[in-house]
Structure formats: C-alpha cells, structure tokens
VOBA-910344 format. One record per residue (C-alpha): residue number from 1; x, y, z. Coordinates in nm, 3 decimals. Example, Ala and Ser with C-alpha at 12.3 -4.5 7.8 and 13.67 -1.06 7.14 Angstrom:
2
<site k="1" east="1.230" north="-0.450" up="0.780"/>
<site k="2" east="1.367" north="-0.106" up="0.714"/>
***
This chain:
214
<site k="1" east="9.364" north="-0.693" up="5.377"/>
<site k="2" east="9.157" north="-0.980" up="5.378"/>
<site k="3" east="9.220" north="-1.197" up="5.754"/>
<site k="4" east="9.326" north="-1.576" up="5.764"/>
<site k="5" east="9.060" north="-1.783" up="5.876"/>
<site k="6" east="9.018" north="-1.855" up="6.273"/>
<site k="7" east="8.821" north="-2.173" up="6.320"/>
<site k="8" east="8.775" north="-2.074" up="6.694"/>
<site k="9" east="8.597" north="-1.721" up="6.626"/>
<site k="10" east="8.264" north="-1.833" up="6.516"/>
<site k="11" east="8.174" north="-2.077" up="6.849"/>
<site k="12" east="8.329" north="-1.861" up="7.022"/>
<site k="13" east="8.083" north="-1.576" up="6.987"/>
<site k="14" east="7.832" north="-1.852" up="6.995"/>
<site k="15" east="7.965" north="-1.855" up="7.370"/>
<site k="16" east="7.956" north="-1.442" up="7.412"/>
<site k="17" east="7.617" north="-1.364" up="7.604"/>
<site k="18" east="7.689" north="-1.011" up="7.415"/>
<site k="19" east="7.666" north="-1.156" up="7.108"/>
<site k="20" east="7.310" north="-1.203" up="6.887"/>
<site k="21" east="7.245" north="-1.448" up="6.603"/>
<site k="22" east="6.874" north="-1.566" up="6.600"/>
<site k="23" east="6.624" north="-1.245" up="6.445"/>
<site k="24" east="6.311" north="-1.467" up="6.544"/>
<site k="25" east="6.419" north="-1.468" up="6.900"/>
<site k="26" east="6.510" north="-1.069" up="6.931"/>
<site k="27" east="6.307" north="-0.940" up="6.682"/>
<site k="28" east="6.102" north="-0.628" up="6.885"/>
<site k="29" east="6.296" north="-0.742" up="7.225"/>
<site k="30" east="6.582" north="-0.534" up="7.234"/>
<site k="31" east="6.382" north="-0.315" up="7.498"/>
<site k="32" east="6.387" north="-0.606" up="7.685"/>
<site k="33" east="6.744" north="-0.737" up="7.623"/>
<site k="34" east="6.882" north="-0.383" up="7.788"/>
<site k="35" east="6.670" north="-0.369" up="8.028"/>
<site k="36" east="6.535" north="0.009" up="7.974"/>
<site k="37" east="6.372" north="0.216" up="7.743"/>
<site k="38" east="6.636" north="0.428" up="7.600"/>
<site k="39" east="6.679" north="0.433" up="7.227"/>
<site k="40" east="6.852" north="0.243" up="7.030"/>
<site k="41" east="7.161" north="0.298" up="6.775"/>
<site k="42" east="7.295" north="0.028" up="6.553"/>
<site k="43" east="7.671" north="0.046" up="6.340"/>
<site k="44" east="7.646" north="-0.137" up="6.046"/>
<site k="45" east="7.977" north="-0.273" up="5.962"/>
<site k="46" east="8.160" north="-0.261" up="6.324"/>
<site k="47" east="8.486" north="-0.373" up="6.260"/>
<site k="48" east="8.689" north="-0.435" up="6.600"/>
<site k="49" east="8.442" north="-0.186" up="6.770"/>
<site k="50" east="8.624" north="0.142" up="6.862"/>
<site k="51" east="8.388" north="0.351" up="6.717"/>
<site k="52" east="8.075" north="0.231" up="6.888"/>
<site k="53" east="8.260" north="0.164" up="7.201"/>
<site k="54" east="8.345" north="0.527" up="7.230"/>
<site k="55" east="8.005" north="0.597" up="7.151"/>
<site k="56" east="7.869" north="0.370" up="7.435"/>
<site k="57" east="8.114" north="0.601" up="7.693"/>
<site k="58" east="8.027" north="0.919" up="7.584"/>
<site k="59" east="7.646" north="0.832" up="7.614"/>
<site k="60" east="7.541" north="0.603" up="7.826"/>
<site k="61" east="7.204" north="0.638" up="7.830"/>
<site k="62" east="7.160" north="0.538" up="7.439"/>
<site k="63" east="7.173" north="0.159" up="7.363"/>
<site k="64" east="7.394" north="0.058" up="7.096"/>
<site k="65" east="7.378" north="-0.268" up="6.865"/>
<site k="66" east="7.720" north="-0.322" up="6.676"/>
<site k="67" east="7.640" north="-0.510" up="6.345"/>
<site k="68" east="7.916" north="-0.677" up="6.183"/>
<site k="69" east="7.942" north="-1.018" up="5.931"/>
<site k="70" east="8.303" north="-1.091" up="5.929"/>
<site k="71" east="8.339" north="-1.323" up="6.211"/>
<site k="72" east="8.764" north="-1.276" up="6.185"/>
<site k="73" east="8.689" north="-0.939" up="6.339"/>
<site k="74" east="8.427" north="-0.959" up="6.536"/>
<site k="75" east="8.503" north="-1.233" up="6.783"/>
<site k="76" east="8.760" north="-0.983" up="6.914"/>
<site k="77" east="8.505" north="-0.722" up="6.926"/>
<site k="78" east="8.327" north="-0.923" up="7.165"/>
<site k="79" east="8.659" north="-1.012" up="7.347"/>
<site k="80" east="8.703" north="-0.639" up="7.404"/>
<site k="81" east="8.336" north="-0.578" up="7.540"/>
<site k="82" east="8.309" north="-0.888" up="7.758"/>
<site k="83" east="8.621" north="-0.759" up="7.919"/>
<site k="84" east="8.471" north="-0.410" up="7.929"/>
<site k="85" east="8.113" north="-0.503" up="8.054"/>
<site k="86" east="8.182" north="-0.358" up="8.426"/>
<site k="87" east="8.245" north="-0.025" up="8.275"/>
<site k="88" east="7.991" north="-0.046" up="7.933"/>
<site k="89" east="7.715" north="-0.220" up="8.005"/>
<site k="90" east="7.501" north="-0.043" up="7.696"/>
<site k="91" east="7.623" north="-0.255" up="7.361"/>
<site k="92" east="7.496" north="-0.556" up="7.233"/>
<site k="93" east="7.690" north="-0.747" up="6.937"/>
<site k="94" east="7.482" north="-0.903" up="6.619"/>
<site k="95" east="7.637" north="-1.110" up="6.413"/>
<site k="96" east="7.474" north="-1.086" up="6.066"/>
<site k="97" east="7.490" north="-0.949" up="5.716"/>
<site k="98" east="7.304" north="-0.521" up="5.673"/>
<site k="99" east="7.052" north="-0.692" up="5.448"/>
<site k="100" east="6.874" north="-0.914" up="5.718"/>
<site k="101" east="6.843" north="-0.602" up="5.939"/>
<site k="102" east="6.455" north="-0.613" up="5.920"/>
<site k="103" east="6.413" north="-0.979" up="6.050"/>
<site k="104" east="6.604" north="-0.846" up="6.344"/>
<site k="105" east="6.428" north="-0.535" up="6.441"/>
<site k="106" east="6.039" north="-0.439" up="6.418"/>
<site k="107" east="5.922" north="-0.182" up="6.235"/>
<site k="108" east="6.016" north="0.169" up="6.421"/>
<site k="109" east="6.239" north="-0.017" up="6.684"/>
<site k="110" east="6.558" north="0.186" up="6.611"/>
<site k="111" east="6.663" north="0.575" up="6.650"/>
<site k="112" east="6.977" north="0.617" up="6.481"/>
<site k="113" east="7.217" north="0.414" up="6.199"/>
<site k="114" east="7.565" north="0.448" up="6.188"/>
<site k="115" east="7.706" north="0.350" up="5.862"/>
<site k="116" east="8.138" north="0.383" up="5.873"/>
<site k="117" east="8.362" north="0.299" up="5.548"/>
<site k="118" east="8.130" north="0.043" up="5.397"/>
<site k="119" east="8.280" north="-0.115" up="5.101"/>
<site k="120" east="8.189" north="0.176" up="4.777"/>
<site k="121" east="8.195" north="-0.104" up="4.517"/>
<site k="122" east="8.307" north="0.094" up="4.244"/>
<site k="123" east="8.215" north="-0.102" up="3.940"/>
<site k="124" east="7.862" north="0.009" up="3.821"/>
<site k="125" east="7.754" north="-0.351" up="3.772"/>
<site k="126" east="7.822" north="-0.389" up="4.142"/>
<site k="127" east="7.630" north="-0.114" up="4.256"/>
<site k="128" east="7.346" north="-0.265" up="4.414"/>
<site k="129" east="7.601" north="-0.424" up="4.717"/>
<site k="130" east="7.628" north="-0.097" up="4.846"/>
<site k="131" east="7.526" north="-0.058" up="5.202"/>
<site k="132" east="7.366" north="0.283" up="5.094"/>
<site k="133" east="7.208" north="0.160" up="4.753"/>
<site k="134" east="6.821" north="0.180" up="4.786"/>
<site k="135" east="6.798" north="-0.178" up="4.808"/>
<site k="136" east="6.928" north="-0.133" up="5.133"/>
<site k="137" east="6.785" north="0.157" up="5.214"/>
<site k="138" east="6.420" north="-0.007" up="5.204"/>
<site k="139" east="6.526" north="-0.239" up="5.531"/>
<site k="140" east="6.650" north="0.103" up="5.698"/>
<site k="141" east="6.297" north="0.266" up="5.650"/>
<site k="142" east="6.139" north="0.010" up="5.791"/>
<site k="143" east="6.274" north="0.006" up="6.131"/>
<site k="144" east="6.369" north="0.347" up="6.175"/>
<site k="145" east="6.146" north="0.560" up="6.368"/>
<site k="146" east="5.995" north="0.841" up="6.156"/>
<site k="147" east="6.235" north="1.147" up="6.218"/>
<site k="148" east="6.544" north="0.859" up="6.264"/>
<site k="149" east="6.908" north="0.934" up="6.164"/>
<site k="150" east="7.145" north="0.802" up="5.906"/>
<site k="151" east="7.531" north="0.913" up="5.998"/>
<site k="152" east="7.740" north="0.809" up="5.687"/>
<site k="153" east="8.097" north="0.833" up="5.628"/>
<site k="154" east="8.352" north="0.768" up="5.337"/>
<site k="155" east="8.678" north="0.799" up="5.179"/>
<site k="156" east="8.512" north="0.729" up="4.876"/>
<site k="157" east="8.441" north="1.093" up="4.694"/>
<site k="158" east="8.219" north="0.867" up="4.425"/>
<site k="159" east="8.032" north="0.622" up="4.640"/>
<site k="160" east="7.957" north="0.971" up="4.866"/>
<site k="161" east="7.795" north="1.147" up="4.565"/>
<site k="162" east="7.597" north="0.827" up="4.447"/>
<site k="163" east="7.480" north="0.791" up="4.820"/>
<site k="164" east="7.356" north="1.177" up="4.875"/>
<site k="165" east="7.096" north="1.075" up="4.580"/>
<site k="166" east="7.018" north="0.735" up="4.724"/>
<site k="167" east="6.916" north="0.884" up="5.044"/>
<site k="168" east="6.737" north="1.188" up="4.898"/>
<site k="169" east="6.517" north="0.979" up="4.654"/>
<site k="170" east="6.413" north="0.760" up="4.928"/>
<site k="171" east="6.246" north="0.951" up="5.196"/>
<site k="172" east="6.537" north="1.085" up="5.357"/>
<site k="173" east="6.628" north="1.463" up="5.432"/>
<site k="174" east="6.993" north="1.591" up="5.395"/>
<site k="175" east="7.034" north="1.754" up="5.726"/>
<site k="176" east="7.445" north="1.877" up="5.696"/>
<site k="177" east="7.722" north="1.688" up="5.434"/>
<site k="178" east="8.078" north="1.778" up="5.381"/>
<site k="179" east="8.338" north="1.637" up="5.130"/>
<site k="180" east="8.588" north="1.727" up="5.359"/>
<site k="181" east="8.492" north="1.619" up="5.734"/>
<site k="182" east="8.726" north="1.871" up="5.967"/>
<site k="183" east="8.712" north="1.932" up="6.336"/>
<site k="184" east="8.566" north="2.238" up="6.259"/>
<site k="185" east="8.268" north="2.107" up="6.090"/>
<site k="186" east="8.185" north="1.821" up="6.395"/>
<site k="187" east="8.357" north="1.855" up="6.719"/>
<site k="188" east="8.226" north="1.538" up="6.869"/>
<site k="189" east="8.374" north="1.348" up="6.579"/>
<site k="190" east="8.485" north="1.022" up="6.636"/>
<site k="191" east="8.801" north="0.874" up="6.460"/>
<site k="192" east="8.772" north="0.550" up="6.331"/>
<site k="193" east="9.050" north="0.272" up="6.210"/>
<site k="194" east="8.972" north="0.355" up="5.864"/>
<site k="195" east="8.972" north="0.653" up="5.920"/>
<site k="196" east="9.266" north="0.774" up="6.073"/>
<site k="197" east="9.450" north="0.584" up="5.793"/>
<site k="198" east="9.327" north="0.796" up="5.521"/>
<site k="199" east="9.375" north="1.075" up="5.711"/>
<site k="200" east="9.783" north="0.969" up="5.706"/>
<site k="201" east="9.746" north="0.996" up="5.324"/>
<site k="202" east="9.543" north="1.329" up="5.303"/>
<site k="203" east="9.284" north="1.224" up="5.156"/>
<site k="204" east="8.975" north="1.370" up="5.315"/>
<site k="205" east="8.612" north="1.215" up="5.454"/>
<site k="206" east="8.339" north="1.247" up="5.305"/>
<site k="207" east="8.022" north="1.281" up="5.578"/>
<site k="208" east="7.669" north="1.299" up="5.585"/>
<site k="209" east="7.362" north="1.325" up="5.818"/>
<site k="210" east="7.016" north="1.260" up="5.675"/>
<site k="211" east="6.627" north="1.224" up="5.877"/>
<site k="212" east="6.388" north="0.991" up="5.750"/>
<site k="213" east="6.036" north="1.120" up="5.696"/>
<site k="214" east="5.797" north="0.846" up="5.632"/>
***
C-alpha cells in the first residue's frame, strides 16, 4: 500500500540528530559517530524499524545503521528512536537509496547486512532493481569486511532462488538457506511486519545467510 504524502516528514528528519543524509561528511566516520569500536550492522530497507530496534536490545554492543528511502516511513522510525534514545543508544538512521551505500561507508567499514522483504521485482526486464541483483551486490563487497555477512529474507520463492545464484557467483559463500524459515531452523529469529503478515496466509519465508570472501 503505497502512503499519502507527508510534507512534514522530510525536514523533519532533517531535524533528527539520529538521522544521516550527507555520505561526504560520514563516509569512514561511523567509528566516530558511536563513539566506540564495535562493529557495525546496516538494514537495508528499514521500514518503521522493529526489526533493527530489536536487534539494537538484544545486542548492545553491535552498532546498527537502519537504511531506508521512503521518507513516509521513516520519519516515524526516527520518532520511535528519538523517544527510545535513553534506553538504545546504538542505531543511527540514513536516509538514502541501497545503491549509494558505497559513498556512505569506506571500503571494509561494515560487519554485517541485513536485507528484509526487499521488493522481488518479478518481471525479468526489471531484474536489475533488485536489492540482491549483482549490480547491487558490487557496493556490498566493497564495504564489507572480508568474512562479512549477508542475512536475506523473502516471501518471494522466485526472487529467493534468483538471489542464492546472485550471491554465489559473486564472492559470497552460502553458509545455511531454508525455503521454509521455522523456529526450529533459527531460534533467535526476529519477526518482522512483513513478515508476520505472510505468515497469517501460510505462506512460508524464504532465508539465507551467506560470507563474503574477497
């Protein structure tokens, strides 16, 4: 469902301190921006934040980076961490699109990608949109560290298979998939929006975990 537009969101995450816009300016400084050395972990497509904000409790002594484009959403993403910045003080917010993630972050700068219920575009001719397309995947190679993760998850049974080849023809190791993500397979699963709709409709999750060797 596509949101109405909100002329307030936009300056107003101009006006969230959490919130990022300017890769020339944080480029190689996110070190710096947390204050500490721990690594760091970006979502690509964050939505409203749940997922990474559950992430951020469970472990605070990762840094995370939620990456999102669609303004509409994400200015009450950084409502929801502004308010929650006495008790998670380990997310940052960037506001920009997965295929300017290089001008943000230096080569090896980043541990582990997140990548939840990006949109499959199912026509062929529309292929090379995909988050996981190797287009893409160049920018992820060059600022993940050598042995970094990619965490990938769909409803998409399609978009999944396309995306096991992307990521094995392009330097990446399969390290544990499943067309049909249970409890069983990962405890520590966490549920996202998306996520727990299709789950109301049985249809099952497609998940992946793959290591980059450069």
């Amino acid at each position: 469902m596509r949101l109405r537009y909100k002329p307030f969101a936009l300056p107003e995450l101009h006006e969230n301190k959490l919130v990022y816009f300017d890769p020339k300016e944080n480029k190689g400084r996110w070190k710096e921006i947390f204050g500490n050395d721990n690594p760091i972990h970006i979502e690509i497509g964050a939505g409203r934040g749940g997922f990474i904000k559950e992430l951020a409790l469970r472990n605070p002594d990762i840094n995370y980076i939620a990456v999102e484009m669609d303004e509409k959403i994400f200015v009450y993403t950084g409502r929801m961490f502004l308010e929650e910045e006495e008790n998670i003080q380990n997310v940052r917010l960037l506001k920009d699109k997965a295929e300017n993630l290089a001008e943000f972050f230096e080569e090896d700068e980043v541990d582990k990608i997140y990548i939840n219920f990006s949109n499959p575009w199912p026509k062929k001719k529309h292929h090379k949109r995909r988050i996981t397309h190797p287009r893409q995947l160049v920018n992820y190679v060059k600022i993940l560290k050598n042995g970094g993760l990619v965490e990938f998850k769909t409803d998409d049974r399609p978009f999944f298979e396309d995306s096991l080849e992307y990521f094995e023809e392009n330097g990446f190791e399969l390290l544990e998939y499943t067309f049909d993500l249970t409890e069983e397979f990962k405890a520590d699963n966490i549920v996202t929006e998306y996520e727990r709709k299709w789950r109301k409709r049985d249809i099952p999750i497609n998940y992946l975990k793959v290591e980059l060797h450069k």
